[in-house]
C-alpha positions, -999 to 999 in steps of 0.1 A, spaced: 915 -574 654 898 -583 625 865 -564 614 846 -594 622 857 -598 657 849 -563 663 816 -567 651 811 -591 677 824 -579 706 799 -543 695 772 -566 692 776 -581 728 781 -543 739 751 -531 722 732 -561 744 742 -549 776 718 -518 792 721 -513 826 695 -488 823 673 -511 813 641 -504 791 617 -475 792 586 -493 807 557 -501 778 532 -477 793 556 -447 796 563 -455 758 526 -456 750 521 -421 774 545 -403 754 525 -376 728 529 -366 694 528 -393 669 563 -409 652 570 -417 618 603 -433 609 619 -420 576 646 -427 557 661 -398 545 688 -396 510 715 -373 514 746 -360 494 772 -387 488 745 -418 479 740 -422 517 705 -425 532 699 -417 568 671 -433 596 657 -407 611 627 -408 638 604 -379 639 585 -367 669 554 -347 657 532 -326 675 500 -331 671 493 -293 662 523 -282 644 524 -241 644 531 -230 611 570 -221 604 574 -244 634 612 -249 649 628 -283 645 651 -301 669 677 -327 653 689 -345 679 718 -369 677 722 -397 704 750 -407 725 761 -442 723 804 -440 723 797 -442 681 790 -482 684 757 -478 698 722 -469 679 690 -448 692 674 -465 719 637 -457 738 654 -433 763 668 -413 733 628 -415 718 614 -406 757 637 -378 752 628 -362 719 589 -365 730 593 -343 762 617 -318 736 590 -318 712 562 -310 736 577 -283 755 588 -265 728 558 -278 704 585 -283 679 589 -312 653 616 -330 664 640 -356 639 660 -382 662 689 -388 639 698 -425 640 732 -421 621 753 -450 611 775 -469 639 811 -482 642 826 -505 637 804 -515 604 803 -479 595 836 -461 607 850 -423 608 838 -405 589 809 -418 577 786 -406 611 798 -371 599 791 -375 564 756 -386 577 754 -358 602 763 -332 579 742 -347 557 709 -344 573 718 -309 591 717 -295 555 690 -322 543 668 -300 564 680 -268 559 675 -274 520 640 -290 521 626 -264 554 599 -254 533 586 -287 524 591 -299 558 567 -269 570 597 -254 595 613 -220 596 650 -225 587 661 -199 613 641 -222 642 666 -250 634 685 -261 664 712 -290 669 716 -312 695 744 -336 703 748 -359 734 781 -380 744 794 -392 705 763 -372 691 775 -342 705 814 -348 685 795 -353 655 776 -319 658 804 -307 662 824 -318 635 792 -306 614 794 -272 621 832 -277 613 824 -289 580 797 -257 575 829 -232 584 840 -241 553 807 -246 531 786 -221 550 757 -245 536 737 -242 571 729 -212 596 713 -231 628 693 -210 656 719 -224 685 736 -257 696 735 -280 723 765 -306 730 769 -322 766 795 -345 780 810 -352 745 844 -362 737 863 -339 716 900 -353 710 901 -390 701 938 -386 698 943 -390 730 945 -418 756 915 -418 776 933 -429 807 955 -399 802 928 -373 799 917 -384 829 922 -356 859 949 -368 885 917 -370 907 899 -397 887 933 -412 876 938 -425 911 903 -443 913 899 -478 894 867 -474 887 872 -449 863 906 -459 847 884 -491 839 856 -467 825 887 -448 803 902 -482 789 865 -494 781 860 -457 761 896 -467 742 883 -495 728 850 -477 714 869 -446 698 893 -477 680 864 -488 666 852 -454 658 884 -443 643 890 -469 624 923 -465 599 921 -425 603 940 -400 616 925 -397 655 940 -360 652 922 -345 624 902 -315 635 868 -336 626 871 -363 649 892 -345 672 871 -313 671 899 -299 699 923 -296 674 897 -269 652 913 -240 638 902 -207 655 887 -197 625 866 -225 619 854 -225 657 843 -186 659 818 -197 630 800 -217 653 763 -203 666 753 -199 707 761 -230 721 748 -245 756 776 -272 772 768 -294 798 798 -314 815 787 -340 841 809 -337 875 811 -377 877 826 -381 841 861 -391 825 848 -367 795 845 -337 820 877 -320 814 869 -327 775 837 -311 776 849 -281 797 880 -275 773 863 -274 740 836 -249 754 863 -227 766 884 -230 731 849 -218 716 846 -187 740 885 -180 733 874 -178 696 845 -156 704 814 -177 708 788 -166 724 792 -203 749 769 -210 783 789 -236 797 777 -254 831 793 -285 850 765 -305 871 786 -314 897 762 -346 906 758 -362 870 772 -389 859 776 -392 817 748 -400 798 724 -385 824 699 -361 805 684 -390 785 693 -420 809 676 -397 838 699 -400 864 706 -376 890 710 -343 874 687 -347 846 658 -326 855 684 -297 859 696 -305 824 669 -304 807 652 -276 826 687 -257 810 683 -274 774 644 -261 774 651 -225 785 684 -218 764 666 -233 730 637 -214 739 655 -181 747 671 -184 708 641 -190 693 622 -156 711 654 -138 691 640 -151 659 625 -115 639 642 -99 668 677 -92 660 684 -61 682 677 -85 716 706 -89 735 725 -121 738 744 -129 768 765 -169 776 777 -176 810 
């Protein structure tokens, strides 16, 4: 298929939502006040970021940057936004929505580079941004969550960045293989989502491009042990009505065989993409999102506090 072809088809993709929008006044209801920036980082690239301000910033406050779902072919959209402004208010944190570059125009690895890019972006300029650099926390949802963690991949070997903790839910994590394959025998047997896996096949080809599927940072299953023990707490969500379940489920537990500290929790009724599309489930997530980034950041100036995953 030629790049133009694929271009079109993600176009038509990106205009289907069956979601549908976040309503006008829930957009105008949600606090803080957004600025849209446009951030240079290493490697000539500039990144679109959203950020979600409080509108009384603590000072040394903690920030969130939070990367969207969207199978890599998909940009931010006002549920992601909705999303960032109940983060931001709960945990009266500056938030940065990261609106990283999309596939098929922009294939592996250029989302990492960006991802990468901005993680240490922030940790560099912390001071100038007014945030603590130890309050820094990374979130990744569905594709998002890959590209955090093919970040912290990257950091194993730089060691540029040192974030608070790490969130990644229903993510995929080995883009090597078949989607219909990965599938359990359960879900293999049901059309529905054999259709779901062929239609996930044909976003990671875009994604992957003329790459190896198999190297560790798009396949972040495939990690070293090494480079996955230098990974902070993580919290992993898996959704119970997912083809990425047994994904989600098998990198946290290659990250707890490596010795991170790993609270990994399946929600049996969620389907994927339910924290930010609020679908049944969510409130449960992010009830877990809030307390887990808030636990981390009470640790902060309090080293000897004990830390405990489950």
């Amino acid at each position: 298929m030629m790049l133009e072809e694929k271009i079109a088809m993600a176009q038509t993709i990106r205009g289907r939502d069956r979601f549908g929008p976040v309503s006008p006044e829930e957009l105008a209801a949600l606090p803080g006040t957004e600025t849209e920036l446009h951030i240079p980082v290493e490697g000539g690239r500039t990144v679109h970021v959203y950020e979600e301000r409080p509108d009384h910033l603590p000072e040394k406050a903690a920030l969130v940057l939070n990367f969207h779902g969207g199978g890599f072919i998909k940009g931010r959209t006002d549920r992601d936004r909705r999303y960032c402004c109940t983060i931001m208010e709960r945990l009266n944190a500056l938030v940065w929505d990261v609106d990283y570059c999309v596939a098929p125009e922009a294939p592996f690895p250029a989302a990492v580079e960006e991802t990468y890019g901005i993680i240490a972006y922030a940790f560099d300029h912390a001071e100038k941004l007014g945030v603590d650099p130890a309050k820094v926390i990374l979130a990744g949802h569905s594709a998002g969550g890959n590209l955090v963690a093919a970040a912290c991949l990257k950091n194993a070997e730089s060691h540029r960045f040192s974030p608070c903790c790490v969130l990644m839910e229903y993510f995929p994590v080995d883009n090597a293989a078949s989607p219909v394959e990965r599938l359990s025998p359960q879900l293999r047997a049901d059309p529905f989502w054999v259709k779901r896996a062929e239609t996930e096949k044909l976003y990671t080809d875009f994604y992957v491009g003329d790459a190896d599927p198999a190297q560790p940072l798009c396949s972040p299953l495939n990690a070293a042990d090494e480079a996955l023990a230098t990974f902070p707490d993580c919290l992993i969500l898996s959704a119970g009505e997912d083809s990425l379940r047994e994904d989600t489920e098998a990198f946290a537990l290659r990250l707890v065989k490596a010795g991170v500290c790993v609270t990994a929790q399946r929600i049996p009724e969620a389907m994927h993409g339910f924290t930010t599309n609020r679908t049944p489930g969510w409130e449960r997530a992010l009830a877990l999102h809030c307390k887990f980034f808030q636990e981390h950041l009470s640790l902060i100036g309090n080293p000897s506090a004990a830390k405990t995953g489950g």
